[in-house]
C-alpha positions as CSV (number, residue, x, y, z in Angstrom):
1,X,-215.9,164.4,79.7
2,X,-217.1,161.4,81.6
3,X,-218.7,157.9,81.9
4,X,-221.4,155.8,83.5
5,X,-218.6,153.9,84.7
6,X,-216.7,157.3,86.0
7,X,-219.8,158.6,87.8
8,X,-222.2,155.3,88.8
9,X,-219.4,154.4,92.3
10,X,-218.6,157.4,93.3
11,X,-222.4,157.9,93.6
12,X,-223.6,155.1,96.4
13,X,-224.0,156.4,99.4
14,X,-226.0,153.5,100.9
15,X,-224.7,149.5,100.3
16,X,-228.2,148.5,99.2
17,X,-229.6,146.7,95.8
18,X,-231.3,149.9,94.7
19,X,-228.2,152.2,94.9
20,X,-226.3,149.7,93.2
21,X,-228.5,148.7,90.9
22,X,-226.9,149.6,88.2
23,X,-224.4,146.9,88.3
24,X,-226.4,144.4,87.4
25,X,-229.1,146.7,85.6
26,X,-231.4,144.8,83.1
27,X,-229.7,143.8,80.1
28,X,-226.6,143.6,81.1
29,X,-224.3,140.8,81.0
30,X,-224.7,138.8,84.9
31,X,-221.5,137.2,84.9
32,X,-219.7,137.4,88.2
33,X,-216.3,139.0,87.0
34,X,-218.6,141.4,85.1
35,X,-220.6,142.6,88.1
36,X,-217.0,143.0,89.9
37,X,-215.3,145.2,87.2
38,X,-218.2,147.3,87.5
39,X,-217.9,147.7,91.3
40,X,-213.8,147.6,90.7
41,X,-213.3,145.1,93.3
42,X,-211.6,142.2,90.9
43,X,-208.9,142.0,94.3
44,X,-207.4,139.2,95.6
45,X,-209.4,139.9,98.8
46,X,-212.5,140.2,97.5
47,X,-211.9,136.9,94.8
48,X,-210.2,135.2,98.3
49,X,-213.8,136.0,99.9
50,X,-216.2,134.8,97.2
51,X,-214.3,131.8,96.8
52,X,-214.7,130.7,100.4
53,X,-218.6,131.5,99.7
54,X,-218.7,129.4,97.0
55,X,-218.5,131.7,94.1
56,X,-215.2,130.2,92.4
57,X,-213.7,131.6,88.9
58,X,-216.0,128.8,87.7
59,X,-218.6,130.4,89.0
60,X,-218.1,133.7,88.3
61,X,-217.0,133.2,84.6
62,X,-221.0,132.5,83.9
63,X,-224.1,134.1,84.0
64,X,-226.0,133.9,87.3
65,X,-229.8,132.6,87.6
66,X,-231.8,134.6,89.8
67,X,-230.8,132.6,93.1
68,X,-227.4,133.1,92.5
69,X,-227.4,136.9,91.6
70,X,-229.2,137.7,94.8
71,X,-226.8,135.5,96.9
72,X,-224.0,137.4,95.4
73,X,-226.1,140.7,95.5
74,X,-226.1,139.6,99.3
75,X,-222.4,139.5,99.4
76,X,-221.4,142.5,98.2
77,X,-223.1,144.4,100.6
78,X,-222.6,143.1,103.5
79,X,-219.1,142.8,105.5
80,X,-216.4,141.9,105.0
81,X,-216.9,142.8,101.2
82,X,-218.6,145.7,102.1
83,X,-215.9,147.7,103.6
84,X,-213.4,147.0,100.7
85,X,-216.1,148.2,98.6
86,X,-217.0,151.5,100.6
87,X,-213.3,152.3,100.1
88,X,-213.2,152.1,96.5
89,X,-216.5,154.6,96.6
90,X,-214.7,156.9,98.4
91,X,-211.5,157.1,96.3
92,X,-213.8,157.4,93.2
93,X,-215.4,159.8,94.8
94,X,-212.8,161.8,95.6
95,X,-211.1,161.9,91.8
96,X,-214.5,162.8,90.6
97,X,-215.1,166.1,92.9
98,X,-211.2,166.8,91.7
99,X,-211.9,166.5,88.7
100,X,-215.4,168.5,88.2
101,X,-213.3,170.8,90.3
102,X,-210.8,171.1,87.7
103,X,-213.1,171.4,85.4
104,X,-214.6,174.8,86.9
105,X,-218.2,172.6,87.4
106,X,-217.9,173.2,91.6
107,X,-217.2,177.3,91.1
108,X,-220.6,178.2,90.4
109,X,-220.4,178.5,86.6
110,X,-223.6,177.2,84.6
111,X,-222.5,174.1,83.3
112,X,-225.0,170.9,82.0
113,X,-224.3,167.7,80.7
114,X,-225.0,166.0,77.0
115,X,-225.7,162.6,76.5
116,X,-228.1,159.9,74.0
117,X,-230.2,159.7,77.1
118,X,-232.9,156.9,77.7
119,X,-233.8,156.8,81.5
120,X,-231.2,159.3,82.9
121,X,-229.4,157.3,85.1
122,X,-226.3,159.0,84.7
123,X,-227.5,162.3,85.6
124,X,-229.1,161.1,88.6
125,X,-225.7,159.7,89.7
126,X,-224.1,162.9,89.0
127,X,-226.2,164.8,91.3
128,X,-226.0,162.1,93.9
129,X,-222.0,162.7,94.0
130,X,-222.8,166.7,94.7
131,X,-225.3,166.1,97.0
132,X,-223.3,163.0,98.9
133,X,-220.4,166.2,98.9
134,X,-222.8,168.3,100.4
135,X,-222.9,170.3,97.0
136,X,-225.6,172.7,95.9
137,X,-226.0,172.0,92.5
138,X,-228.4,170.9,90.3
139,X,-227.1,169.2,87.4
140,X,-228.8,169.9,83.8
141,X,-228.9,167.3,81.0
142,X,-229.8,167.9,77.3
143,X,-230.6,164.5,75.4
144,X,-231.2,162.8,72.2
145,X,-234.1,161.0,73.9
146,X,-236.0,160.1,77.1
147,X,-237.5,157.3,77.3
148,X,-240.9,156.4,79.3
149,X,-239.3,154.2,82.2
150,X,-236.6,157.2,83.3
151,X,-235.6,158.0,86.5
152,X,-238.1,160.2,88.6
153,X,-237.6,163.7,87.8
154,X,-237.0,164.5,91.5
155,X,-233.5,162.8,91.4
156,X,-232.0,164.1,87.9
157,X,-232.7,168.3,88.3
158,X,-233.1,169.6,85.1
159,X,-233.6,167.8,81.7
160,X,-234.0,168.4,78.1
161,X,-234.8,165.9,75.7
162,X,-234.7,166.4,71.8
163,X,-237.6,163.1,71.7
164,X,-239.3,162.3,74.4
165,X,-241.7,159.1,74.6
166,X,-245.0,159.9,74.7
167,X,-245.7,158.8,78.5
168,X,-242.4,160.6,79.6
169,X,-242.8,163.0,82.6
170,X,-240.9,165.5,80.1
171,X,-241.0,167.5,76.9
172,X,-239.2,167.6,73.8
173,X,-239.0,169.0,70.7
174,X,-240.6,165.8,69.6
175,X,-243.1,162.9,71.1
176,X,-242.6,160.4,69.6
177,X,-243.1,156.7,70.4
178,X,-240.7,154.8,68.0
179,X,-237.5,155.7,68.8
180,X,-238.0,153.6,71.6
181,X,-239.1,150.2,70.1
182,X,-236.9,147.5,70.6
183,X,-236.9,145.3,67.4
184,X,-237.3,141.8,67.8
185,X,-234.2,139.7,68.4
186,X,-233.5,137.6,65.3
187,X,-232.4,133.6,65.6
């Protein structure tokens, strides 16, 4: 068993936008404290750090225009922030390995993951932890349904989509394009 949440830290390598991207992905919420509990740095430090830049609980309690998210963006990765931050990935890291370890997925048994789906991003996280561990293995998802916009088949291995969109780079059982409409926001 596992989680966006258990799998997205433990697989940065690099303190850049794109490897933490998914922090303050599209559609979710901007808030400050938000963005921290995903990175699990809500510390004393870290709040001690951001308050001296200017992002008080105020701040942080609302969602960030575009100036403001890049500023904090800005932040995060750089020192001293960065450091507490590269910590955390490493613990997380480390209780992930144990546990796919404990879990026989590290002794060379076939294994694969199942999951809605959409763009894949947790599988591509899954096989940046093994290959950040310097692991040979290729991780294989079976989904629900892949969306058009997923992550390049060169970083996810293997994947298997019941319903795939119609411009995904994969196959499915079915091609279809409106499992993937968004209906319109009502008032």
């Amino acid at each position: 068993y596992g989680s966006r949440q258990a799998w997205f830290l433990p697989s940065v390598k690099d303190l850049d936008e794109y490897s933490l991207s998914w922090a303050w992905m599209k559609g979710m919420s901007r808030k400050g404290h938000d963005i921290l509990r995903r990175l699990e740095i809500t510390d004393e430090p870290v709040m001690t750090i951001l308050a001296h830049e200017g992002f008080d609980e105020a701040s942080l309690s609302r969602q960030f225009d575009d100036n403001e998210l890049q500023r904090f963006k800005d932040l995060i990765i750089t020192e001293p922030i960065a450091s507490i931050l590269f910590e955390k990935i490493k613990n997380r890291r480390k209780l992930l390995l144990e546990y796919l370890s404990q879990e026989g997925c590290l002794d060379g048994t076939s294994w694969a993951i199942v999951d809605i789906g959409w763009v894949l991003n947790c599988q591509r996280a899954l096989n940046q932890v093994l290959k950040n561990a310097d692991l040979i293995h290729a991780v294989t998802g079976y989904y629900f349904g892949v969306s058009h916009d997923h992550v390049p088949l060169n970083q996810i291995g293997i994947a298997y989509p019941f319903i795939a969109h119609t411009s995904a780079d994969l196959r499915g059982e079915c091609k279809a394009d409106w499992l993937f409409r968004k209906s319109p926001l009502k008032n």
